[in-house]
C-alpha positions as CSV (number, residue, x, y, z in Angstrom):
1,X,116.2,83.6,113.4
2,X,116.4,87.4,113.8
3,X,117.5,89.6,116.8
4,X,115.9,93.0,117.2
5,X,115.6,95.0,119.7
6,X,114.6,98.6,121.4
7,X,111.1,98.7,123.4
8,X,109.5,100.5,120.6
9,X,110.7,97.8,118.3
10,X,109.3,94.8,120.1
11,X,106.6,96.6,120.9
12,X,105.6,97.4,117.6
13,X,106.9,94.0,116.6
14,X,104.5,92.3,119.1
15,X,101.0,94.5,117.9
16,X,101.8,93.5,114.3
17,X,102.0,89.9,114.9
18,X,104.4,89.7,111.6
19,X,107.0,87.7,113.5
20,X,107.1,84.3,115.5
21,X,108.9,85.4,119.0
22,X,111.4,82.4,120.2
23,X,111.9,84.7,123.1
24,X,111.9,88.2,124.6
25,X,114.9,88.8,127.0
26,X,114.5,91.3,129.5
27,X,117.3,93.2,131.3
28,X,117.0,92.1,135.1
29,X,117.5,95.6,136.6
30,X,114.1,96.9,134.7
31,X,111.0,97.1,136.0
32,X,109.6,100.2,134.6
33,X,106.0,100.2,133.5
34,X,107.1,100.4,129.9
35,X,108.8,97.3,130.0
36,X,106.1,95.7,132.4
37,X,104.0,96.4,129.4
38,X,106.2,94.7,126.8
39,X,106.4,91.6,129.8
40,X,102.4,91.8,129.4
41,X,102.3,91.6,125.4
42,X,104.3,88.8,125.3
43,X,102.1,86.8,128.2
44,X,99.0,87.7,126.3
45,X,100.7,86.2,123.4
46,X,102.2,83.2,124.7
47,X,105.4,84.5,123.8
48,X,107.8,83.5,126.3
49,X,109.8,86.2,129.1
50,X,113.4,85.5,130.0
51,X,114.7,87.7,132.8
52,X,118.4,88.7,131.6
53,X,121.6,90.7,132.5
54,X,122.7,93.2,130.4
55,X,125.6,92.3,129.4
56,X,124.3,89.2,128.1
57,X,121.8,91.7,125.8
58,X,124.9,93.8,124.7
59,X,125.9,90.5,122.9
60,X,122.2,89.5,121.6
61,X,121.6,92.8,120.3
62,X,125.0,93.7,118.9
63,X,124.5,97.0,120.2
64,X,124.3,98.9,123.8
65,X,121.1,100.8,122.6
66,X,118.6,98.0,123.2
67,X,117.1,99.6,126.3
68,X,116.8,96.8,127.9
69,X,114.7,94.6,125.6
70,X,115.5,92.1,123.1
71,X,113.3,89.7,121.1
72,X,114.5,86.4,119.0
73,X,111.9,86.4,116.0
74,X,111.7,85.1,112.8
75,X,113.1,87.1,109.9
76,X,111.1,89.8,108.4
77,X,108.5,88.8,105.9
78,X,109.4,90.8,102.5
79,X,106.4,91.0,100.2
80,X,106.8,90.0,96.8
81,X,106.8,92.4,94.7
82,X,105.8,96.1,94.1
83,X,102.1,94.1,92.9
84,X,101.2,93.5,96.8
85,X,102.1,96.9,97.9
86,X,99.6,98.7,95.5
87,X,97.4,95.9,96.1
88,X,97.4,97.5,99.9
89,X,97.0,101.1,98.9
90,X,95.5,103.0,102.0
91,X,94.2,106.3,99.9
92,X,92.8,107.5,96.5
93,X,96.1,107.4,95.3
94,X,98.7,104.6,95.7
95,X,102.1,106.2,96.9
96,X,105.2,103.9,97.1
97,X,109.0,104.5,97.9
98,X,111.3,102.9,96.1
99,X,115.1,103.1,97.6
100,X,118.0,102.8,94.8
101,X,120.6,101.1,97.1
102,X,120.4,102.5,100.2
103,X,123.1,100.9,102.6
104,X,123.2,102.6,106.0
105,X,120.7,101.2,108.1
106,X,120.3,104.4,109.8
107,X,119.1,106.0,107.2
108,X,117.2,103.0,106.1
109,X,115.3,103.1,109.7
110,X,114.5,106.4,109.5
111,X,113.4,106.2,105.8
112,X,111.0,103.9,106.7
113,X,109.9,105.6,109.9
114,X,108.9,108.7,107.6
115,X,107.3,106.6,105.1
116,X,105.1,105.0,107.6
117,X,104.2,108.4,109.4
118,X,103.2,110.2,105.9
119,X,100.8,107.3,104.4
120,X,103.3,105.6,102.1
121,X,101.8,102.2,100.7
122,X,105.3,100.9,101.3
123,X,109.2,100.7,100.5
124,X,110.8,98.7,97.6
125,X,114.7,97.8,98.1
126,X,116.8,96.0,96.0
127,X,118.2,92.2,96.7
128,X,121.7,93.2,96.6
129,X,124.0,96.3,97.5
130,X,121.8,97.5,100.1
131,X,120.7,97.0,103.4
132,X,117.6,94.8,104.7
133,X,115.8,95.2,107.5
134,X,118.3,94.3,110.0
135,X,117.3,94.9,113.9
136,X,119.6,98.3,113.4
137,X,117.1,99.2,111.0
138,X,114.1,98.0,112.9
139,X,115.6,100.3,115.7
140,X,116.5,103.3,113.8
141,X,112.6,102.9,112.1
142,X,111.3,103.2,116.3
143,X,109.2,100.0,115.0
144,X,107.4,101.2,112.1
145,X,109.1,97.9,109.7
146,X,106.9,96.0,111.4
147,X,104.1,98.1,109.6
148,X,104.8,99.2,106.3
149,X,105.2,96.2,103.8
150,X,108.6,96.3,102.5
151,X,109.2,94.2,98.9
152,X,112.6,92.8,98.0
153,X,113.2,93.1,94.3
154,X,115.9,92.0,91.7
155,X,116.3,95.1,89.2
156,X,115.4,98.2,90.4
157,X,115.0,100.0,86.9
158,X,112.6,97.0,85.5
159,X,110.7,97.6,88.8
160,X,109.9,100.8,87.3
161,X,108.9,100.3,84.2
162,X,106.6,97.6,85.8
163,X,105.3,100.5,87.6
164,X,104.7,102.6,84.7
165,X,103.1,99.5,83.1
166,X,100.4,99.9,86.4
167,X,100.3,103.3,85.5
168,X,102.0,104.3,88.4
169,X,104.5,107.1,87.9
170,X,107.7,107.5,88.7
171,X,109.6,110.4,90.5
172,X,113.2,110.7,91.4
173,X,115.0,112.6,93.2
174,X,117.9,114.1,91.8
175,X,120.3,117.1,92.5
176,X,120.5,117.5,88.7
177,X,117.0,118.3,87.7
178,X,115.7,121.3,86.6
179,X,112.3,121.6,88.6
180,X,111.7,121.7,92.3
181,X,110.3,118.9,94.3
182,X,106.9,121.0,94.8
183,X,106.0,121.4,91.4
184,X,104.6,117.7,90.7
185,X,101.4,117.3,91.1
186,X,101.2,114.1,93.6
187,X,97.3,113.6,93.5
188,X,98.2,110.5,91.4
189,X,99.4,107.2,91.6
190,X,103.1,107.7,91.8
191,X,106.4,106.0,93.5
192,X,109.3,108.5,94.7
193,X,112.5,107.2,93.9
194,X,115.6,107.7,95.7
195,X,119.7,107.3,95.2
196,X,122.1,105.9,97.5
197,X,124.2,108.1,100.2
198,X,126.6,110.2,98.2
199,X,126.0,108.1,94.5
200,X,122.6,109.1,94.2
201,X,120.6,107.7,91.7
202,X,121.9,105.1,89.3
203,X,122.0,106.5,85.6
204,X,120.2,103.5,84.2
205,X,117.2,104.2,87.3
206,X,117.5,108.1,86.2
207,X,116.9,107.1,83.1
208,X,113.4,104.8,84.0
209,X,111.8,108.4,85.6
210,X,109.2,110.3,84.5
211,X,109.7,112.9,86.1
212,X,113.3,114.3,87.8
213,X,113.2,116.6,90.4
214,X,115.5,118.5,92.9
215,X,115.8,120.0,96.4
216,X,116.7,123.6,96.7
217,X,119.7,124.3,98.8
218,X,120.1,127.5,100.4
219,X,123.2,127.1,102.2
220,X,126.5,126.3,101.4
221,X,126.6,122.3,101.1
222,X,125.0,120.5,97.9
223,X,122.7,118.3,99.2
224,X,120.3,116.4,102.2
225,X,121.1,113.0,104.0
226,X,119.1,111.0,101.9
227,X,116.4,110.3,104.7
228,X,116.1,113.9,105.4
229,X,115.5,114.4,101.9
230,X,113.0,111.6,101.3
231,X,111.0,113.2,104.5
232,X,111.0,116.6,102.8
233,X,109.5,115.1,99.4
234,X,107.8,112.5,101.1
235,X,105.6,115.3,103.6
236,X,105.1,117.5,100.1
237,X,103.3,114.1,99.0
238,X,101.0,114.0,102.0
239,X,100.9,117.8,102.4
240,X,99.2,117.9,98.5
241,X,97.2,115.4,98.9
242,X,95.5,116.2,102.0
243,X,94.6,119.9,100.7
244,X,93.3,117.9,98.5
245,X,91.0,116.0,100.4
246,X,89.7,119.1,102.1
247,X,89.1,121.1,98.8
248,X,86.7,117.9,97.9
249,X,85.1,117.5,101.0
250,X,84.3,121.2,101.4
251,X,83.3,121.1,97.4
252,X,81.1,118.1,98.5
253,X,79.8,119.6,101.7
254,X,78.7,123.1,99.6
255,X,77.1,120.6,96.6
């Protein structure tokens, strides 16, 4: 079993019906309408309500951040492979993150959250040396993990040539390139691939890119917290795209 927690989380855990809920512990002293609206989910679900003190959600939880909600779920359901992500594409173009051992599950969370927000197909993480998608990360993600289909995979750089096999092409971000994150064209199916906090990219995954591509820093350090950089390149993605969209629909509209 699993433990996450945060109202957003359960929330968002409860409207995706991804998980089988043991049990949702609420803290005794709330009685808010948000949480009155989590207590509701769960009745409408069958899932069942157990009226808790905090403390005793401190040590569920792990954590004193829970707000005052905590769920006991199953574990979260990993796809496959990169295959079912693209098989769930939600545009013209499939778009899919693929994280080269990211292992704070902050950044994870909010990684995720982004992804979720600009249209990402979905995440790809490797097995080993790097975080899953722990209740920290459910958290941090404000309940989007229990939305965007995340795939476990084995080797990260044979992920990518599978890709490229799919003709899907492959981007990664990398303070060494020598073009810009805005000069790809994204209107195509393509997977942004991104380093671990302070390593960046392994050489071999470098290597397995089509194209490299960098940040520009004005100021005086070197580089982005690698979900603040994924959100810049990932909203350049959806920024291109839409415009896009609205250049064919007003071509279409004039036709």
């Amino acid at each position: 079993m699993a433990v996450i927690y945060g109202i957003n989380t359960v929330a968002e855990a409860l409207k995706a019906r991804g998980r089988a809920f043991e049990y949702v512990a609420v803290a005794r002293e709330r009685h808010d309408q948000r949480v009155q609206q989590i207590i509701a989910g769960c009745r409408a679900q069958g899932v069942a309500v157990r009226s808790t003190p905090s403390e005793e959600l401190d040590r569920l939880a792990g954590a004193p951040s829970h707000q005052g909600v905590v769920a006991v779920t199953s574990e979260k359901q990993y796809a496959a492979d990169a295959d079912d992500l693209l098989a769930t594409r939600r545009g013209q173009h499939a778009f899919l993150v693929v994280l080269d051992g990211v292992e704070d599950p902050h950044n994870l969370g909010a990684i995720i959250r982004t992804a979720e927000a600009a249209g990402a197909d979905g995440i790809v993480i490797p097995e080993r040396r790097a975080v899953g998608v722990t209740g920290t990360v459910a958290k941090a993600s404000a309940g989007a993990s229990e939305h965007l289909p995340i795939a476990k995979v084995t080797n990260i750089s044979r992920t990518l040539e599978e890709l490229k096999k799919k003709n899907v092409w492959t981007v990664g971000l990398d303070e060494r390139a020598d073009q810009t994150y805005d000069q790809v064209d994204y209107n195509m199916d393509c997977a942004l691939v991104l380093g671990a906090e302070g390593k960046g990219l392994h050489e071999q995954v470098r290597k397995h890119c089509d194209f490299l591509v960098n940040i520009p820093m004005m100021g005086q350090v070197a580089s982005l917290n690698v979900s603040v950089a994924a959100g810049v390149v990932m909203y350049e993605v959806a920024r291109q795209r839409r415009n896009a969209l609205t250049t064919k629909v007003t071509k279409d509209t004039k036709a």
